[in-house]
C-alpha positions in Angstrom: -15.4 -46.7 -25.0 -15.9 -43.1 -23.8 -19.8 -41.8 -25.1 -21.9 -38.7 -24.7 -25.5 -38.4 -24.9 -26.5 -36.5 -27.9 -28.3 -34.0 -25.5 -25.3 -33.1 -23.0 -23.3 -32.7 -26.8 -26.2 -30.0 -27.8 -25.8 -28.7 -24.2 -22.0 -28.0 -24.9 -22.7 -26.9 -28.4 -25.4 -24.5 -26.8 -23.3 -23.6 -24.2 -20.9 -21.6 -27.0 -18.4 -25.4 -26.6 -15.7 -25.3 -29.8 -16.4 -29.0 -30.5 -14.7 -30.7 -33.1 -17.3 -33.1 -34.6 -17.2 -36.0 -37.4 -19.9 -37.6 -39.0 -19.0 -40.7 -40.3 -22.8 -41.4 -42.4 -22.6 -42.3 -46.1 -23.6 -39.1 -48.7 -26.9 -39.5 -49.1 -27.8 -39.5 -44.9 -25.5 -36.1 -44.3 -27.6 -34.4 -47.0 -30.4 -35.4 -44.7 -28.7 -32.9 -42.4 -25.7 -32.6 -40.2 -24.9 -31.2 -36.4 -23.7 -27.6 -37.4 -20.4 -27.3 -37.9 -19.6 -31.2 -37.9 -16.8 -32.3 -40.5 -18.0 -35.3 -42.9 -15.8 -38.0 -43.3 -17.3 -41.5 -44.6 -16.4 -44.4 -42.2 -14.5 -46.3 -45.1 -12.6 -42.9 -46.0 -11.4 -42.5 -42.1 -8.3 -44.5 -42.7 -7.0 -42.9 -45.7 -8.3 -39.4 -44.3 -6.8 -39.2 -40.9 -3.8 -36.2 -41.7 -7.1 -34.5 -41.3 -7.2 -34.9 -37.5 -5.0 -33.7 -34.8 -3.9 -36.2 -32.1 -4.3 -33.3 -29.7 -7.6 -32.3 -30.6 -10.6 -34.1 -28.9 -13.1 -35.8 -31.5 -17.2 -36.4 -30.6 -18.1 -39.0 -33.7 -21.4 -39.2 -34.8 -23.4 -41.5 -36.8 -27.2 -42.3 -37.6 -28.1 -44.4 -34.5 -24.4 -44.6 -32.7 -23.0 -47.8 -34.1 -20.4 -46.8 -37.0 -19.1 -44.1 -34.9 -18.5 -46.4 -32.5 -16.6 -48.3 -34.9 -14.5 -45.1 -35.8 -14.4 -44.4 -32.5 -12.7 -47.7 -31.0 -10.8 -47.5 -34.5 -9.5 -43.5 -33.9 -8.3 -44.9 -29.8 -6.1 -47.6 -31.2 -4.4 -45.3 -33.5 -3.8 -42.4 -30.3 -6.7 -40.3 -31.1 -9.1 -38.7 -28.0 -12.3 -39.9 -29.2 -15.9 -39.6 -27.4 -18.7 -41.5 -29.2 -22.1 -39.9 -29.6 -24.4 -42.4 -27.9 -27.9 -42.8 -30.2 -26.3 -40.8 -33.2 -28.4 -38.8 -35.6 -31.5 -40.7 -34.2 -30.8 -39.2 -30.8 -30.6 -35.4 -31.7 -32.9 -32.8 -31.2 -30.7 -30.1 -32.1 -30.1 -27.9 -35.6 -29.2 -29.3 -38.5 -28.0 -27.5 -41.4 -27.9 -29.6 -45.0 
């Protein structure tokens, strides 16, 4: 499974990057804060949810400490998606949040 570190994801999100981000947390952790700009789709939602996503978009998912976005992750490549896990999720990041 591909992963980035949730610094070098800042990095590119500092660096001006167009990322397309999904959080995969439950309600109650997003209103805790999310990465700015990140799209909110529940873990148990993603398979009913995925017209949302473009195949030929790339994906960074993101979690609270890097282990359901994994799971998306792994779950997004079988179905053709190009996926990049956020190593350490929410735990891991130092950058904004917005609520």
């Amino acid at each position: 499974m591909e992963e980035i570190s949730a610094k070098d994801l800042q990095t590119k999100l500092e660096n001006g990057e167009k990322l397309n981000m999904v959080d995969v947390r439950e309600d109650e952790e997003v209103a805790q804060g999310m990465i700015p700009g990140a799209k909110h789709i529940r873990l148990g939602e993603l398979p009913e949810r995925l017209e949302e996503l473009e195949k030929d978009k790339h994906y960074y998912m993101v979690c609270r400490s890097g282990g359901r976005s994994g799971r998306a992750t792994e779950f997004l490549k079988e179905k053709g998606y190009d996926v990049t896990n956020m190593a350490g999720g929410m735990l891991a990041w130092e950058g904004e949040v917005e609520a």
